[in-house]
Structures are given as C-alpha cells and as structure tokens.
N, CA, C and O atoms as a printed pandas DataFrame, in Angstrom:
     atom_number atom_name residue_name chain_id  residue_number  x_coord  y_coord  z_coord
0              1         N          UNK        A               1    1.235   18.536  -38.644
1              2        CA          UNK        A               1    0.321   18.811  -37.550
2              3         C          UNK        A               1   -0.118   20.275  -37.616
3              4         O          UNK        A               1    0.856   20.998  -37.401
4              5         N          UNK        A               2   -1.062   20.858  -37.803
5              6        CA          UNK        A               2   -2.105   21.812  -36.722
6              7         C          UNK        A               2   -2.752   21.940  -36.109
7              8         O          UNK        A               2   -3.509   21.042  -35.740
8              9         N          UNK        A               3   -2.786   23.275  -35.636
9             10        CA          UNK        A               3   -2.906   23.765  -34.187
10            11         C          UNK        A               3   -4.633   24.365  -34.348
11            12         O          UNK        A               3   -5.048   24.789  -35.426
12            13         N          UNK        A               4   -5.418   24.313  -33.214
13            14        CA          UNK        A               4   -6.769   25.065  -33.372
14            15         C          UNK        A               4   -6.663   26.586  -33.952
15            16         O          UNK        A               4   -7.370   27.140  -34.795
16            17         N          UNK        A               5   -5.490   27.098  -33.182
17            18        CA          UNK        A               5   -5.614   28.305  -33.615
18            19         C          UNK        A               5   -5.228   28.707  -35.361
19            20         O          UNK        A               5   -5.447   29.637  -36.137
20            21         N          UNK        A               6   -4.683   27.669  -35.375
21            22        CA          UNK        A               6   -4.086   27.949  -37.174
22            23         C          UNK        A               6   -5.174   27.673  -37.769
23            24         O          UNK        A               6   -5.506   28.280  -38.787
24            25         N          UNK        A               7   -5.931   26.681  -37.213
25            26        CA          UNK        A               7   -7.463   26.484  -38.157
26            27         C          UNK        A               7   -8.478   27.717  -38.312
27            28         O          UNK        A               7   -9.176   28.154  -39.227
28            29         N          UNK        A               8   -8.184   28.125  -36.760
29            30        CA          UNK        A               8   -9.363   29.353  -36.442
30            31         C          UNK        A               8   -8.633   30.397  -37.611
31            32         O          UNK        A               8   -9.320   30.947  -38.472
32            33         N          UNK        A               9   -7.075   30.594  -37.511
33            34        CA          UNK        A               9   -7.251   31.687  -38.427
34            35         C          UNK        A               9   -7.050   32.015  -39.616
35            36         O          UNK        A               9   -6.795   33.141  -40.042
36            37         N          UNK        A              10   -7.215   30.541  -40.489
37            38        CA          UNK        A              10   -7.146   30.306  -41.672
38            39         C          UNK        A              10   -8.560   30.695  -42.240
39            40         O          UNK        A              10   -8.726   31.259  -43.321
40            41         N          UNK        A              11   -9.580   30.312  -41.351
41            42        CA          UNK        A              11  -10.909   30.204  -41.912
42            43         C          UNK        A              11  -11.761   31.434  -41.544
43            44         O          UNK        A              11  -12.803   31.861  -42.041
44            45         N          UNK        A              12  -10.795   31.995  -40.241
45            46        CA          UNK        A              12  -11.452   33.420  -40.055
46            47         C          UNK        A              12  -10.743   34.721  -41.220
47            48         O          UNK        A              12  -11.172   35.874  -41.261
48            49         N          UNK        A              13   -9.684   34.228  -42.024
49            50        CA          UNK        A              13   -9.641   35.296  -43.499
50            51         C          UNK        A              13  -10.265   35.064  -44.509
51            52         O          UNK        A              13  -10.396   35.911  -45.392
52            53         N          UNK        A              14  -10.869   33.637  -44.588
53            54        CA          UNK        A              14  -11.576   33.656  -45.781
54            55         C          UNK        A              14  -12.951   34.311  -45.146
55            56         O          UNK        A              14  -13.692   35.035  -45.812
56            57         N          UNK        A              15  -13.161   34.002  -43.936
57            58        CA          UNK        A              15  -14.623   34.335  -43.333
58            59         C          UNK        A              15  -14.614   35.321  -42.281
59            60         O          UNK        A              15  -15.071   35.014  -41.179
60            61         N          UNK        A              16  -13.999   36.825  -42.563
61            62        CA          UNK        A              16  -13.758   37.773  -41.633
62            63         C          UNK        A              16  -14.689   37.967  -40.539
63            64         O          UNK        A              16  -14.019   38.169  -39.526
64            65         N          UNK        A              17  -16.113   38.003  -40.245
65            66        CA          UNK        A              17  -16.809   38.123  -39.254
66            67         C          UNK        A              17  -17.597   36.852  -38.784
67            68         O          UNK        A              17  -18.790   36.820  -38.485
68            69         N          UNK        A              18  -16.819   35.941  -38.775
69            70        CA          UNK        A              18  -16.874   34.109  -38.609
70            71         C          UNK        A              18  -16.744   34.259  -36.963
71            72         O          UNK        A              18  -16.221   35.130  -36.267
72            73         N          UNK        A              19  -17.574   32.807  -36.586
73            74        CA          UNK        A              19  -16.890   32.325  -35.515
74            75         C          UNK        A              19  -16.474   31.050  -35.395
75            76         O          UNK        A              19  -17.494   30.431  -35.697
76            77         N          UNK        A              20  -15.776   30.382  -35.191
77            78        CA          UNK        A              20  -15.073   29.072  -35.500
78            79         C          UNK        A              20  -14.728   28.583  -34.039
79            80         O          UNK        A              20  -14.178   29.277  -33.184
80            81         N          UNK        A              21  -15.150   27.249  -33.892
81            82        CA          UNK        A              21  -14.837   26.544  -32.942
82            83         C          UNK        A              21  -14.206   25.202  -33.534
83            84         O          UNK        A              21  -14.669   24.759  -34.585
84            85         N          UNK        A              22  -13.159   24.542  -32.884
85            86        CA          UNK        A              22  -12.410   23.451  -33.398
86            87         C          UNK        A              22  -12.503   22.099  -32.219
87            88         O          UNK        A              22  -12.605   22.489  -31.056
88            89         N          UNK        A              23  -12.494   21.525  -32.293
89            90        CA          UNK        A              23  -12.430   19.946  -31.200
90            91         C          UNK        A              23  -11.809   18.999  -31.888
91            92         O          UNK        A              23  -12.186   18.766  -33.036
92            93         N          UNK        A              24  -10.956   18.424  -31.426
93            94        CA          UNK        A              24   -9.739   17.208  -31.428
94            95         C          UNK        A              24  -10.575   16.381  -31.643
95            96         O          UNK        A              24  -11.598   16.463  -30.963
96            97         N          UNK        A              25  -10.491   15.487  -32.463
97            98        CA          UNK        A              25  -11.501   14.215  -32.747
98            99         C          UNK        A              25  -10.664   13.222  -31.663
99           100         O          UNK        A              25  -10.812   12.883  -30.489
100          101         N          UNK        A              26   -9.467   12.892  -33.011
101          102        CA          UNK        A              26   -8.612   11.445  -32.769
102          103         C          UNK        A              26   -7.050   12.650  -33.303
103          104         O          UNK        A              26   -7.016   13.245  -34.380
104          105         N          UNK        A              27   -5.894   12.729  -32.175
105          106        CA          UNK        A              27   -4.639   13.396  -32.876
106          107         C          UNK        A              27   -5.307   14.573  -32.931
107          108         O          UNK        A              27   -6.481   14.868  -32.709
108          109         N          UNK        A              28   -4.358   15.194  -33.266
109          110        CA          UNK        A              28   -4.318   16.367  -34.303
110          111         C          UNK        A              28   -4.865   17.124  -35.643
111          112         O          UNK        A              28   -5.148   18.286  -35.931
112          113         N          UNK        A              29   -4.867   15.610  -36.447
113          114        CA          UNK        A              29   -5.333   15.461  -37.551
114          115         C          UNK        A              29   -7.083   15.396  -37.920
115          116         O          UNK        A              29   -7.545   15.814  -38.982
116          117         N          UNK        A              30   -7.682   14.954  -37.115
117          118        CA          UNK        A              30   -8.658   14.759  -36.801
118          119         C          UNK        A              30   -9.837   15.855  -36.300
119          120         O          UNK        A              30  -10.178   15.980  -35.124
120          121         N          UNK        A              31  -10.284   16.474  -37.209
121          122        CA          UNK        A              31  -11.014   17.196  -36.685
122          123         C          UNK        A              31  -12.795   17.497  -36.760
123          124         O          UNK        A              31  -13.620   16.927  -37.473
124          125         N          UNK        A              32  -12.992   18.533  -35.810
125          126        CA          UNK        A              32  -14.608   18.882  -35.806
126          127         C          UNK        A              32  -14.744   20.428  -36.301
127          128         O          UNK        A              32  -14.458   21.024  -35.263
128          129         N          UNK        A              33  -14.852   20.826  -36.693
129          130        CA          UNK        A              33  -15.112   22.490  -36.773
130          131         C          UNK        A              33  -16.386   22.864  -37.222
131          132         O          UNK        A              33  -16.964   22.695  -38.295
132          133         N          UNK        A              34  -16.678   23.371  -36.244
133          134        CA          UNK        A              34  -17.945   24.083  -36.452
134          135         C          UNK        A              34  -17.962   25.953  -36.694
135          136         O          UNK        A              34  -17.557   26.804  -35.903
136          137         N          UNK        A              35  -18.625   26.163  -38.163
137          138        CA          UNK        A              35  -18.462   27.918  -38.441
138          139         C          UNK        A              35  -19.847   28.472  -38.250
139          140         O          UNK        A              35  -20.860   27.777  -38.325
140          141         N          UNK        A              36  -19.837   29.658  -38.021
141          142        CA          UNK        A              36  -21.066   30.127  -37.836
142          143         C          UNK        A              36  -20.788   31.718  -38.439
143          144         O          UNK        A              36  -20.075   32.486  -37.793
144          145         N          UNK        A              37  -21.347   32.089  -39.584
145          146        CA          UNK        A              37  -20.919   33.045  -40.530
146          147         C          UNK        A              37  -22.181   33.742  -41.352
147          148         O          UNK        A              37  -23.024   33.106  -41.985
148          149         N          UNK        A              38  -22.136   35.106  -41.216
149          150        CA          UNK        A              38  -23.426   35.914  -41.646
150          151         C          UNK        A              38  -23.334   35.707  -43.797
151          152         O          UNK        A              38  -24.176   35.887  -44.677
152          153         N          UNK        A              39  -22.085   35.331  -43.813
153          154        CA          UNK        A              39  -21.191   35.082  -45.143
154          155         C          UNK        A              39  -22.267   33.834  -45.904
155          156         O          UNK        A              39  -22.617   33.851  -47.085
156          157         N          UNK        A              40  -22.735   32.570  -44.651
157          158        CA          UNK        A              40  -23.402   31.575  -45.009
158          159         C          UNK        A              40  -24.809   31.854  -45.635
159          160         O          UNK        A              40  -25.229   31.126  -46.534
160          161         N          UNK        A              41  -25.589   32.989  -45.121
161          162        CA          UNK        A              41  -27.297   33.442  -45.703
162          163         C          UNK        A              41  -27.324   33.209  -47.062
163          164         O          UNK        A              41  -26.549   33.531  -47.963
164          165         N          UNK        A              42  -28.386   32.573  -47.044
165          166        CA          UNK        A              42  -28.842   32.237  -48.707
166          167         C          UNK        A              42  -27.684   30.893  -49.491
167          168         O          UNK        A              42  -28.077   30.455  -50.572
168          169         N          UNK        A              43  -26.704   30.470  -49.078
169          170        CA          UNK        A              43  -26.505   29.604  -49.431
170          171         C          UNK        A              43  -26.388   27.936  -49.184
171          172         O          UNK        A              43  -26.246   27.605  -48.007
172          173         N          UNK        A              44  -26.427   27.058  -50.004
173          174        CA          UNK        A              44  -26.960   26.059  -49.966
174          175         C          UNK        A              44  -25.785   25.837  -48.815
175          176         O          UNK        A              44  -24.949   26.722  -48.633
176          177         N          UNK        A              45  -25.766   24.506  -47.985
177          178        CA          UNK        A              45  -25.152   24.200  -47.530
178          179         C          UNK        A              45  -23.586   23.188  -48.103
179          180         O          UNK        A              45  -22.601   22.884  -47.431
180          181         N          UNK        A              46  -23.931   22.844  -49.727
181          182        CA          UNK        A              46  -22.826   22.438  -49.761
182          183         C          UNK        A              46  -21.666   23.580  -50.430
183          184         O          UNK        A              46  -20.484   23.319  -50.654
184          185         N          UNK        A              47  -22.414   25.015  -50.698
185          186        CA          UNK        A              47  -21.654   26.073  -51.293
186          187         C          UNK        A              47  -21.012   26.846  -49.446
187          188         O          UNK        A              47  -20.078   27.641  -49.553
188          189         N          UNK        A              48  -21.431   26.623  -48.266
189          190        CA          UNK        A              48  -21.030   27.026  -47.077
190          191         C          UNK        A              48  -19.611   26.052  -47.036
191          192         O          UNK        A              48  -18.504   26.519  -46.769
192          193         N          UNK        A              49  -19.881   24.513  -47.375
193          194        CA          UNK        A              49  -18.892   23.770  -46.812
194          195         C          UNK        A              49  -17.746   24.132  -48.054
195          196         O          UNK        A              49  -16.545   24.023  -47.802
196          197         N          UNK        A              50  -18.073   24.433  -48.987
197          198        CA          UNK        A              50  -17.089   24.678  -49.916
198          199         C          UNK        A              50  -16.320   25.728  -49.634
199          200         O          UNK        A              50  -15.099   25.587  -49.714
200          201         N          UNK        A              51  -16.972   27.187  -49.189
201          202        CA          UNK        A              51  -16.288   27.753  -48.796
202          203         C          UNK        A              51  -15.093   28.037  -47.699
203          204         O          UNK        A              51  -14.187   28.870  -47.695
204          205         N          UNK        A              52  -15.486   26.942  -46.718
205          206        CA          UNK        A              52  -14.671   26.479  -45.528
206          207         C          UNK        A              52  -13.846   25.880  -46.095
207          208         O          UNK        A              52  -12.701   26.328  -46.034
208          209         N          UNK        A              53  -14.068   24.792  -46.771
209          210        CA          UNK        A              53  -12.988   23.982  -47.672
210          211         C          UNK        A              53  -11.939   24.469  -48.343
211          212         O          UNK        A              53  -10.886   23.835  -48.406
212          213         N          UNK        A              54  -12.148   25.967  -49.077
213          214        CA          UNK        A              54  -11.299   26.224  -49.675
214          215         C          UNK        A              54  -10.774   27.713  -48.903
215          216         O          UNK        A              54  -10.438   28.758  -49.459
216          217         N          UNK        A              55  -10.838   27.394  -47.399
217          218        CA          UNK        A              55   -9.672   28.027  -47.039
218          219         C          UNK        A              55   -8.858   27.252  -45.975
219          220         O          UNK        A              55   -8.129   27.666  -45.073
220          221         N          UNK        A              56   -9.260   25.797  -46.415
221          222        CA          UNK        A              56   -8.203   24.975  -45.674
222          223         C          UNK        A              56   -7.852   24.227  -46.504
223          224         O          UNK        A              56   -7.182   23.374  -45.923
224          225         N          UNK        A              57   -7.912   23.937  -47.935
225          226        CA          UNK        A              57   -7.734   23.689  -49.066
226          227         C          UNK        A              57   -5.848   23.422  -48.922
227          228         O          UNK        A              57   -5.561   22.260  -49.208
228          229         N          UNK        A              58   -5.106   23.949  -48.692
229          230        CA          UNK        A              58   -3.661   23.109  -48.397
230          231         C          UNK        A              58   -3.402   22.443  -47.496
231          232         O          UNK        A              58   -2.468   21.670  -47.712
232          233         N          UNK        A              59   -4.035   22.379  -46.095
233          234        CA          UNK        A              59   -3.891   21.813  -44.991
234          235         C          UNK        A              59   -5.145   20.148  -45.309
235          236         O          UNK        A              59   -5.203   19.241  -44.479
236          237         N          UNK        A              60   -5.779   20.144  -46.323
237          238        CA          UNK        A              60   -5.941   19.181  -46.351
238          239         C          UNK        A              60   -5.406   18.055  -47.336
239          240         O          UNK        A              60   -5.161   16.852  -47.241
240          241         N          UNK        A              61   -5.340   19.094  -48.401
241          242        CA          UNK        A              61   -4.197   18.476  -49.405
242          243         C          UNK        A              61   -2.952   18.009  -49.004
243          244         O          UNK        A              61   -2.610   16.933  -49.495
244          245         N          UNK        A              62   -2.205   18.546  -48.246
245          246        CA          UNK        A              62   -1.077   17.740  -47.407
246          247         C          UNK        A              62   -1.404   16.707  -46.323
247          248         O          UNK        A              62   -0.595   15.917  -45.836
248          249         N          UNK        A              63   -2.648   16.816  -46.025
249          250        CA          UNK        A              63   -3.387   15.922  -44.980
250          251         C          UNK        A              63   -2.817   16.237  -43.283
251          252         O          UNK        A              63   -2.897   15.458  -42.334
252          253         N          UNK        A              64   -2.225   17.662  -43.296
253          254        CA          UNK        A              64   -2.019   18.288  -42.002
254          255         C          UNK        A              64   -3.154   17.723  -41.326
255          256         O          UNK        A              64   -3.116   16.954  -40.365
256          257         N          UNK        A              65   -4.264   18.216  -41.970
257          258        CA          UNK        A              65   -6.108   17.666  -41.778
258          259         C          UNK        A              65   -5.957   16.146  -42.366
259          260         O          UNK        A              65   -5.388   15.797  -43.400
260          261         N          UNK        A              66   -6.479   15.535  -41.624
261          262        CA          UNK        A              66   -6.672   14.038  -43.050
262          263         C          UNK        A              66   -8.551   13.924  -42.528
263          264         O          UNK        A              66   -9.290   13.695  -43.485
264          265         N          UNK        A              67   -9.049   14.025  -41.559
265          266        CA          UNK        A              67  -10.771   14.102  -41.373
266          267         C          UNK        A              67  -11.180   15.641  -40.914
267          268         O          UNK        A              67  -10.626   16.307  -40.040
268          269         N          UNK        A              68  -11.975   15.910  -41.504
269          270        CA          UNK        A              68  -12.833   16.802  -41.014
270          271         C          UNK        A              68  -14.300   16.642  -41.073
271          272         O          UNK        A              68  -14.917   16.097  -41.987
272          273         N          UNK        A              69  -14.861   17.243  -39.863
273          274        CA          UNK        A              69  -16.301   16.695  -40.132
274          275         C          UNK        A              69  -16.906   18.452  -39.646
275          276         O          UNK        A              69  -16.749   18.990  -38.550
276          277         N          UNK        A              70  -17.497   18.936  -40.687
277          278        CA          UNK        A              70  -17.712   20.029  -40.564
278          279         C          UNK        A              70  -19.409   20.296  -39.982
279          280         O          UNK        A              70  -20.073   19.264  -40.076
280          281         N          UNK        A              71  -20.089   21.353  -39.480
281          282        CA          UNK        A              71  -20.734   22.065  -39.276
282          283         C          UNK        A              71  -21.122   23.546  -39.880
283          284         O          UNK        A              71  -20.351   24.335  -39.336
284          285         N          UNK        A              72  -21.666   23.985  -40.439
285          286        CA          UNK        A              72  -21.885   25.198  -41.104
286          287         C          UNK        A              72  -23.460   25.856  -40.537
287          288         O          UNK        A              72  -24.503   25.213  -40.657
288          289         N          UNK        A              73  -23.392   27.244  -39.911
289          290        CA          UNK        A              73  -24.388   27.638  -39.216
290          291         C          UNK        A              73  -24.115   29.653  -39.753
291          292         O          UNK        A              73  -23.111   30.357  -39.651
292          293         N          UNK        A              74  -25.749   30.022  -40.389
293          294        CA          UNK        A              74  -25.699   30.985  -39.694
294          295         C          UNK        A              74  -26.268   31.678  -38.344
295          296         O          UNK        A              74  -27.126   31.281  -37.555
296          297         N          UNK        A              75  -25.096   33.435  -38.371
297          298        CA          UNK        A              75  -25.767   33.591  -36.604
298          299         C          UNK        A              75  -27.724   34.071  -36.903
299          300         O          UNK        A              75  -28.563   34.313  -37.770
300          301         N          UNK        A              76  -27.500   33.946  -35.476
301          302        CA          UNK        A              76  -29.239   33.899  -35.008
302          303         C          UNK        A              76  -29.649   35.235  -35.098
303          304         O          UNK        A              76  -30.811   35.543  -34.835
C-alpha cells in the first residue's frame, strides 16, 4: 500500500517544481494523478507520462500501484 503523500513525493524529486494531485480511484492501489510541471514544455505527451512513470517505476513494479490513470499538464 501507498500513501498520497508518498506519491506526491516520489514524483515531486523527479519533478522538483511539480504540482501533483492524487485521488483514490478503487483502494489504495488505484489511482488518478494528475502533474502539472514547467519540466513538461515541448514534450510530447507520451515522453511527460514517461517521465512520471519512471519515478514511480518501483511502486508499480511491485504493484504498490497496480492502475494508474495519469494526467500530464503544463502550468499556465
């Protein structure tokens, strides 16, 4: 199991001036996260989700995470 905040601050070191919001789908396991990162400009959106990916990259491999349904935004 993790916690929102372990998500928030897994993804806020790969993405230091990130903002990350998390929502409970179904459990624990189950999640929504939405990032919003100046880090994202100019890239495609599946090189944004990759980057999210691979800083939760063990938590899904153990399936701490088993869904995620991501969002990737930059700020305005």
């Amino acid at each position: 199991m993790i916690t929102k905040s372990e998500v928030i601050s897994l993804i806020s070191k790969k993405l230091p001036n990130c903002q990350v919001f998390v929502e409970n789908l179904k459990g624990n396991d189950h999640l929504q996260v939405t990032v919003i990162a100046s880090e994202f400009s100019g890239l495609s959106l599946v090189k944004q989700h990759q980057l999210v990916y691979s800083a939760l990259k063990e938590e899904l491999a153990s399936e701490a995470i088993h869904a995620l349904a991501l969002k990737t935004e930059t700020p305005n």
